[in-house]
Backbone as CSV, one residue per row, in Angstrom:
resi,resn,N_x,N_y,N_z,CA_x,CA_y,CA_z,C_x,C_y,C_z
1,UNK,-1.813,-7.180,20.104,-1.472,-7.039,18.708,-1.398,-5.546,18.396
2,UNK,-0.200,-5.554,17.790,-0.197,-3.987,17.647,-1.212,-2.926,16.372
3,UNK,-1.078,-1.994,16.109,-2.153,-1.524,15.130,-1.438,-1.582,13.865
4,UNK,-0.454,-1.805,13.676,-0.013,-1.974,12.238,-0.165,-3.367,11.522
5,UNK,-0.241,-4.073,12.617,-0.410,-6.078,12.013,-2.196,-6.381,12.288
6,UNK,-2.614,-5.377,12.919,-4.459,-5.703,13.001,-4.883,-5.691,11.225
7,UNK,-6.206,-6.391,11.702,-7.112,-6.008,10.191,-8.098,-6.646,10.521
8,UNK,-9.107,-6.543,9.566,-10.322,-7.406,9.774,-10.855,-8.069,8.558
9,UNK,-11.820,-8.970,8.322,-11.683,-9.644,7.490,-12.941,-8.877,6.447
10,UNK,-13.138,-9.146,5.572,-14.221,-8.621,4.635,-15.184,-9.405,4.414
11,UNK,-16.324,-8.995,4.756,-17.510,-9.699,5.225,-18.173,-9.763,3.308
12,UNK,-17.574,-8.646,2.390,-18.721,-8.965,1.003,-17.679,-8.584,-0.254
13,UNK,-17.597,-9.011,-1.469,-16.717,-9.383,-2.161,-16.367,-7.959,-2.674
14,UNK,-15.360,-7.253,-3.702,-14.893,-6.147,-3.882,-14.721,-6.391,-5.673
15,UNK,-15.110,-5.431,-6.239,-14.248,-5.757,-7.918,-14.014,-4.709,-8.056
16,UNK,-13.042,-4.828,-9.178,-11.954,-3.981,-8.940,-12.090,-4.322,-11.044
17,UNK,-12.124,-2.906,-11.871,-12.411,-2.626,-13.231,-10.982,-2.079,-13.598
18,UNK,-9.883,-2.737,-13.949,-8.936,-2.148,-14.463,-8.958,-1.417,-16.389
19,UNK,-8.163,-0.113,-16.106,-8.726,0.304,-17.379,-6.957,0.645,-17.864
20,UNK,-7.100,1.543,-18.904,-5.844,1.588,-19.646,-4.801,2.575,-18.517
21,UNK,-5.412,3.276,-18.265,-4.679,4.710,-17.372,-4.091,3.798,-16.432
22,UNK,-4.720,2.878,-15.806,-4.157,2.157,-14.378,-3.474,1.590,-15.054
23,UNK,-2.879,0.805,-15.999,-2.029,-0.133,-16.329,-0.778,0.599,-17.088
24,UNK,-1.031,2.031,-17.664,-0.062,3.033,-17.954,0.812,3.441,-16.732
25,UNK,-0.225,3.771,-15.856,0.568,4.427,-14.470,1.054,2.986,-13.175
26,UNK,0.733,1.561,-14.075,1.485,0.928,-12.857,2.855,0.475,-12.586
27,UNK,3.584,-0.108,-11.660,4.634,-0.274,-11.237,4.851,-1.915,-10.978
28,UNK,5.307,-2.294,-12.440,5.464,-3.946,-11.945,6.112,-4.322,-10.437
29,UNK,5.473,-5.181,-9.630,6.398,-5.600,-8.650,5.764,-4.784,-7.317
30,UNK,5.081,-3.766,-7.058,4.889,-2.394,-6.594,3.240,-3.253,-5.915
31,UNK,3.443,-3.348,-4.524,1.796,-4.489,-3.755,0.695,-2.841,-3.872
32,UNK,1.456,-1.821,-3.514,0.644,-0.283,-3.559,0.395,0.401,-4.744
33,UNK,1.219,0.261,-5.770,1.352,0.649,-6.964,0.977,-0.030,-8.596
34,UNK,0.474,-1.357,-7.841,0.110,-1.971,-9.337,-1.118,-1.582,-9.495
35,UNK,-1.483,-2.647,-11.075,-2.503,-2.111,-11.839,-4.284,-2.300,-11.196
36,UNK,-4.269,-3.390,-9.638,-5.296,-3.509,-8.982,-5.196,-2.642,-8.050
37,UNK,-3.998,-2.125,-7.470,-3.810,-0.938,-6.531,-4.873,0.194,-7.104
38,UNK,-4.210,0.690,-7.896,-4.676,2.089,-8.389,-6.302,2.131,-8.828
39,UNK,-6.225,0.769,-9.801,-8.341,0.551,-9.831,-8.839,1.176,-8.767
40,UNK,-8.096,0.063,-7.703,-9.129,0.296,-6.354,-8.906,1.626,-6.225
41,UNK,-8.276,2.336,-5.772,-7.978,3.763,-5.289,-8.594,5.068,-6.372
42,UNK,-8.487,4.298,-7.640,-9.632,5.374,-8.408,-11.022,5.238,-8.590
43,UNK,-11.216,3.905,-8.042,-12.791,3.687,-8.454,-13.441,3.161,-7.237
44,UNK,-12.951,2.870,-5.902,-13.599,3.077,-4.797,-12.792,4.286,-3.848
45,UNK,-12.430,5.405,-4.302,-11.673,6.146,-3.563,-11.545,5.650,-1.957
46,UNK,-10.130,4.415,-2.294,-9.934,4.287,-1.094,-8.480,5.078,-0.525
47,UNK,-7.913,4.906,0.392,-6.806,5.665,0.635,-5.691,4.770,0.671
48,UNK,-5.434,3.523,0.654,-4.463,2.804,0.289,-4.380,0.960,0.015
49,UNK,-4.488,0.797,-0.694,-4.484,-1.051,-1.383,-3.387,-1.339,-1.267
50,UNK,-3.142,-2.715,-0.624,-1.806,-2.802,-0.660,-2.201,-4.695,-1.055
51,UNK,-1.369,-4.907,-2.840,-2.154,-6.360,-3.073,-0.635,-6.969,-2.781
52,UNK,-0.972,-8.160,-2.274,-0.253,-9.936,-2.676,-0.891,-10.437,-3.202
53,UNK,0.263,-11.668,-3.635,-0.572,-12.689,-4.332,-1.534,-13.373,-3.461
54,UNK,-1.795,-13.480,-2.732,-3.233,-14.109,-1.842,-3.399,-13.381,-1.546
55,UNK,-3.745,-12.602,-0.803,-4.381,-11.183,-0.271,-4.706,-10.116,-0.742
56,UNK,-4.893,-9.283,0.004,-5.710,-7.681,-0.347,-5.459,-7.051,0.671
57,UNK,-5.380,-5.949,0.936,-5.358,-5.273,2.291,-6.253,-3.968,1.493
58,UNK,-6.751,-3.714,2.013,-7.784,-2.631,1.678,-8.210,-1.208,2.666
59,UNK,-7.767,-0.110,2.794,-8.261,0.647,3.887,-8.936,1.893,3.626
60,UNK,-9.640,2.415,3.534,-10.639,3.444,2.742,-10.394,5.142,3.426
61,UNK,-10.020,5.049,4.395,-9.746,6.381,5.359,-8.073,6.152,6.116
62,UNK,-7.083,6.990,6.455,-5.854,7.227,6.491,-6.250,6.317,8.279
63,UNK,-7.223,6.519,8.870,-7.353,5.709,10.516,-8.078,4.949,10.326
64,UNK,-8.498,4.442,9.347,-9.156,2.695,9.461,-8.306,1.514,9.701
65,UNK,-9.367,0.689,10.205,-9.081,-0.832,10.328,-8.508,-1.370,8.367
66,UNK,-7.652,-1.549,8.403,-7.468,-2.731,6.880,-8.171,-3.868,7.011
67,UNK,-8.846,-3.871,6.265,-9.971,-4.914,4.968,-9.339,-5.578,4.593
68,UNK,-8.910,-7.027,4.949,-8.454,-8.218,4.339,-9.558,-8.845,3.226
69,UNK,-8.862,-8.954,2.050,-9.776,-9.849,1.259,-8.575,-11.253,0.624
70,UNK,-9.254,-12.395,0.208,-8.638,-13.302,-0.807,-8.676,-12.999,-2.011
71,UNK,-7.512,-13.078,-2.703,-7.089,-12.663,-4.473,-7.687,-13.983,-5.155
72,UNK,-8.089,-13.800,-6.054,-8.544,-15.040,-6.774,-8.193,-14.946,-7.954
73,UNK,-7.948,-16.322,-8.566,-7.174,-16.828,-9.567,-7.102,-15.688,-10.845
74,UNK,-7.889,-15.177,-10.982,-8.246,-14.038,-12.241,-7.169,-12.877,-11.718
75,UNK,-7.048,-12.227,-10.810,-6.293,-11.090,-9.963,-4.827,-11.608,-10.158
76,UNK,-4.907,-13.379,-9.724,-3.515,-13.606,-9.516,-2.656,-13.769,-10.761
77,UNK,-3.615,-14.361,-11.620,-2.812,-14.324,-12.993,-2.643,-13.116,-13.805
78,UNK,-3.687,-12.061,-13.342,-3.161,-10.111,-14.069,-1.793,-9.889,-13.314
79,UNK,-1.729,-10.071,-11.875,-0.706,-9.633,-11.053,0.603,-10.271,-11.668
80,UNK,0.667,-11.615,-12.102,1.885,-12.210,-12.158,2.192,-11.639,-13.559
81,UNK,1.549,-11.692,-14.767,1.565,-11.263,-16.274,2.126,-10.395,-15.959
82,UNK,1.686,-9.074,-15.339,1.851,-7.685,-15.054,3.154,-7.543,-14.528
83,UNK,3.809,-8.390,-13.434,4.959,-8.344,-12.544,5.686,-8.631,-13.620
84,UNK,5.558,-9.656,-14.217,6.522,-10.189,-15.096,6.982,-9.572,-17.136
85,UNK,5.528,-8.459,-17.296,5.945,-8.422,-18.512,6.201,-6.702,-18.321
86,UNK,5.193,-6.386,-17.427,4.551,-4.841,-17.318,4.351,-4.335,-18.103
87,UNK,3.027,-5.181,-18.773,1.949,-5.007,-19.550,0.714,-5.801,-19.114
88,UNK,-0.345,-5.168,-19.371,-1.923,-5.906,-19.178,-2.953,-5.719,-19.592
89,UNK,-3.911,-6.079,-19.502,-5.074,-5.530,-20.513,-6.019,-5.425,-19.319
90,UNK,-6.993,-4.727,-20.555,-7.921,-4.120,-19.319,-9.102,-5.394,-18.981
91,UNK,-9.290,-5.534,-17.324,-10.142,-7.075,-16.935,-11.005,-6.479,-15.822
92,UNK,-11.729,-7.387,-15.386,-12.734,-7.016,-14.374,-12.149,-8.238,-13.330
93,UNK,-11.479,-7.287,-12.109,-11.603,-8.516,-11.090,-12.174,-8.364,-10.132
94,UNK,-12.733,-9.292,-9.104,-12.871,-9.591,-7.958,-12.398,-9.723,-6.165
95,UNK,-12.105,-9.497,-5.587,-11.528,-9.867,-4.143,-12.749,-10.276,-3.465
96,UNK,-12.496,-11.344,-3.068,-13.794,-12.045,-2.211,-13.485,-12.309,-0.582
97,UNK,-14.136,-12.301,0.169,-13.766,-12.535,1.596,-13.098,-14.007,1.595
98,UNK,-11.404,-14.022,2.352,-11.410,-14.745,3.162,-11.722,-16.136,3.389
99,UNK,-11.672,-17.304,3.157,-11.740,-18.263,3.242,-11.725,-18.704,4.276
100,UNK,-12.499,-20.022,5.184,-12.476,-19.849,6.495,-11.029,-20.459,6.966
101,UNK,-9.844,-21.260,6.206,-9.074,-21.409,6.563,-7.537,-20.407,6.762
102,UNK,-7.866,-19.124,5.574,-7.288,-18.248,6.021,-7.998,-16.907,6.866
103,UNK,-9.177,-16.962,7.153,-10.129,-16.528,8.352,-9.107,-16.123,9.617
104,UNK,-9.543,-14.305,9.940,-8.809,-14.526,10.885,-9.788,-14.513,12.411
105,UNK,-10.450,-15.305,12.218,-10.908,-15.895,13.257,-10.429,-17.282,13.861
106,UNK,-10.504,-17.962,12.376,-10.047,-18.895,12.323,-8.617,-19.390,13.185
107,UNK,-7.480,-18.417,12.454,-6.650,-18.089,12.818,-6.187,-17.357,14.282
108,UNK,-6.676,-16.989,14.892,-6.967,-17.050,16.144,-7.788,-17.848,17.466
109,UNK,-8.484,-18.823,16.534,-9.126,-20.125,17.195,-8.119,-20.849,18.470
110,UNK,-8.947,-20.926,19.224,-8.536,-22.060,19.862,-8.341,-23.068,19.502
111,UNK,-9.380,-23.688,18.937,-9.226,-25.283,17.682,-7.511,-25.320,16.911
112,UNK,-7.085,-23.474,16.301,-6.026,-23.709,15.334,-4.798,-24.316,16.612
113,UNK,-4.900,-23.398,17.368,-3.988,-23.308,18.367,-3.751,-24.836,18.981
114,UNK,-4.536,-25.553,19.354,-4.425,-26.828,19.427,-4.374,-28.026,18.693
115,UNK,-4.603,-27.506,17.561,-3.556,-28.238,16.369,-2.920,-27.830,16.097
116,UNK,-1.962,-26.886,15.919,-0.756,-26.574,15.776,-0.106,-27.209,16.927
117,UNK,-0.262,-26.933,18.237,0.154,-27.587,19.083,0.627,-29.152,19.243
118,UNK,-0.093,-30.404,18.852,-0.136,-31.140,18.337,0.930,-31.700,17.411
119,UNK,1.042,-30.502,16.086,1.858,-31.039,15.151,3.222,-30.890,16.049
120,UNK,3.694,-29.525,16.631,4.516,-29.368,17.299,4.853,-30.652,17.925
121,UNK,4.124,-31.246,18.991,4.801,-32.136,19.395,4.822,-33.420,18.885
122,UNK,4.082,-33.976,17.626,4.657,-35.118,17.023,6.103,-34.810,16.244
123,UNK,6.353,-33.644,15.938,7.191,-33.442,14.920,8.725,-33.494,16.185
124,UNK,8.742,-33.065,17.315,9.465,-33.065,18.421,9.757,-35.057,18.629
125,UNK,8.903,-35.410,18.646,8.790,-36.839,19.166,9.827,-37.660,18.498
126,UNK,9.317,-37.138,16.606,9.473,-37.857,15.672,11.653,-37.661,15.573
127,UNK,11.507,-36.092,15.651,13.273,-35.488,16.030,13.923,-36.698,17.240
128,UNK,13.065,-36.702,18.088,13.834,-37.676,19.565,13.807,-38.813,19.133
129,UNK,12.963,-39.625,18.348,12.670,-41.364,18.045,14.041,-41.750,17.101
130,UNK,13.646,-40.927,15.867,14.778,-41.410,14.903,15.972,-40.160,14.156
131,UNK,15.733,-39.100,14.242,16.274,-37.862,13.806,15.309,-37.784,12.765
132,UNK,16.636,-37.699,11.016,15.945,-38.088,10.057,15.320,-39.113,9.571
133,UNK,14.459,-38.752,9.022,13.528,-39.474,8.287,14.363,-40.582,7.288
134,UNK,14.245,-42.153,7.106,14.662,-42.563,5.624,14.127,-42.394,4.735
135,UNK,14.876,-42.228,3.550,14.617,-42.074,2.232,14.081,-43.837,1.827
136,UNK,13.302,-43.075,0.960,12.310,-44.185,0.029,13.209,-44.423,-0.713
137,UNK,14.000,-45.708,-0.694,15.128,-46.604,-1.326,14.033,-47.474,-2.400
138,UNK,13.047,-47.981,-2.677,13.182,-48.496,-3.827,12.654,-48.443,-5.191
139,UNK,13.592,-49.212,-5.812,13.446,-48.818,-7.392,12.700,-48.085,-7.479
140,UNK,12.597,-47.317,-8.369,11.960,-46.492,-9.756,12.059,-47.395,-10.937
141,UNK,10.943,-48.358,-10.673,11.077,-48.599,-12.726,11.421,-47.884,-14.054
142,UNK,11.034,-46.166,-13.720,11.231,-45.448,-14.702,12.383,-44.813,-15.102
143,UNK,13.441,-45.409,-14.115,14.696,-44.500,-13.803,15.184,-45.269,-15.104
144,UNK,16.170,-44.544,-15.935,16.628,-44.750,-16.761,17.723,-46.288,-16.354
145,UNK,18.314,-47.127,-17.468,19.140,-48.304,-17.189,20.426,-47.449,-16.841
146,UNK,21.209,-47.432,-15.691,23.067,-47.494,-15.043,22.826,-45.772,-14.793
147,UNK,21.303,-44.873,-14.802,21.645,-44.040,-14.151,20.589,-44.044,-12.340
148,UNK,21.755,-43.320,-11.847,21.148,-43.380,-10.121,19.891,-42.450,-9.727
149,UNK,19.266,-42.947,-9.097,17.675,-42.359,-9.138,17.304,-41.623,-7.808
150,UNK,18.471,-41.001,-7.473,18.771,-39.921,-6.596,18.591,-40.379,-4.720
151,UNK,18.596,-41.715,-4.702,18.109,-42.578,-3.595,19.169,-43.298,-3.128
152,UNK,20.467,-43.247,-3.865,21.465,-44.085,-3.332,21.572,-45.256,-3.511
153,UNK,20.474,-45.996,-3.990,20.166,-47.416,-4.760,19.967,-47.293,-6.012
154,UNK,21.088,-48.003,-6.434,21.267,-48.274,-8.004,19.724,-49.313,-8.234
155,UNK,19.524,-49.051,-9.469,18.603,-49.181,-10.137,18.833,-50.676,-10.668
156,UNK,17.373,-52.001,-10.208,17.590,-53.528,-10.524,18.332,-53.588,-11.969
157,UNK,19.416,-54.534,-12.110,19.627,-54.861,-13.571,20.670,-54.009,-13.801
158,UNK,21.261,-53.175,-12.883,21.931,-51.981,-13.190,23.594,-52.552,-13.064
159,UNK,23.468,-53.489,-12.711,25.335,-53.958,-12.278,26.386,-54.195,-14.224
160,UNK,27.768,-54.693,-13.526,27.991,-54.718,-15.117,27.796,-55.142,-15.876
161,UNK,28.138,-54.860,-16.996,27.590,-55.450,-18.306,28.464,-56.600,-18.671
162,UNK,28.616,-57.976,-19.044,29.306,-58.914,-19.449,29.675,-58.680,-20.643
């Protein structure tokens, strides 16, 4: 794995105090430049944040390992407001370690690797048995009367009218 796709995971949670200056100087849209970017970088002088919407990348010195953290719901809804109006108010958030299913231990498991494996080959099997899949042909009670309910089967009761 090369050193630009490494990281490690964050073993203890991070908050991050957004104030007016960070939300003056941010850049809707901008994973380095928004209004949790700059928190972090002014109030844990780190050397570069780089947020998604699930993630964190966090690195404190220009030759460190990046600090993966999970964004949580509070982060994700400043980030999207922010992307979308570029405006925000000032909040207290959080980044918490990692979840063990996005864990990159996890993610490097043997266990993942052999279930993935797995799906791979039912999903192969399933391509050789029948191709596609059929569509769920029946009724919709709720489908409106003489319109088609996107299944190719007209809807009971639906023929002409006398």
């Amino acid at each position: 794995m090369s050193r630009e796709y490494s990281f490690v995971d964050a073993t203890r949670p991070l908050t991050l105090h957004v104030t007016w200056e960070d939300i003056k100087g941010g850049v809707p849209g901008d994973g380095r430049n928004c209004v949790l970017s700059r928190a972090g970088r002014r109030e844990h002088n780190c050397f570069d944040i780089l947020v998604h919407r699930t993630v964190a990348y966090v690195r404190k010195s220009e030759r460190s390992v990046p600090v993966r953290y999970q964004v949580t719901e509070s982060a994700k809804d400043a980030l999207v407001a922010f992307d979308a109006s570029g405006r925000s108010r000032p909040i207290t958030v959080t980044f918490v370690p990692p979840r063990r299913a996005i864990s990159s231990k996890y993610l490097r498991s043997p266990e993942r690797k052999k279930v993935e494996k797995l799906s791979k080959e039912r999903r192969k099997k399933r391509e050789q048995v029948g191709g596609r899949r059929r569509m769920y042909t029946k009724p919709d009670p709720l489908t409106l009367f003489g319109v088609r309910n996107g299944s190719g089967v007209r809807p009971l009761g639906s023929g002409k009218l006398r």
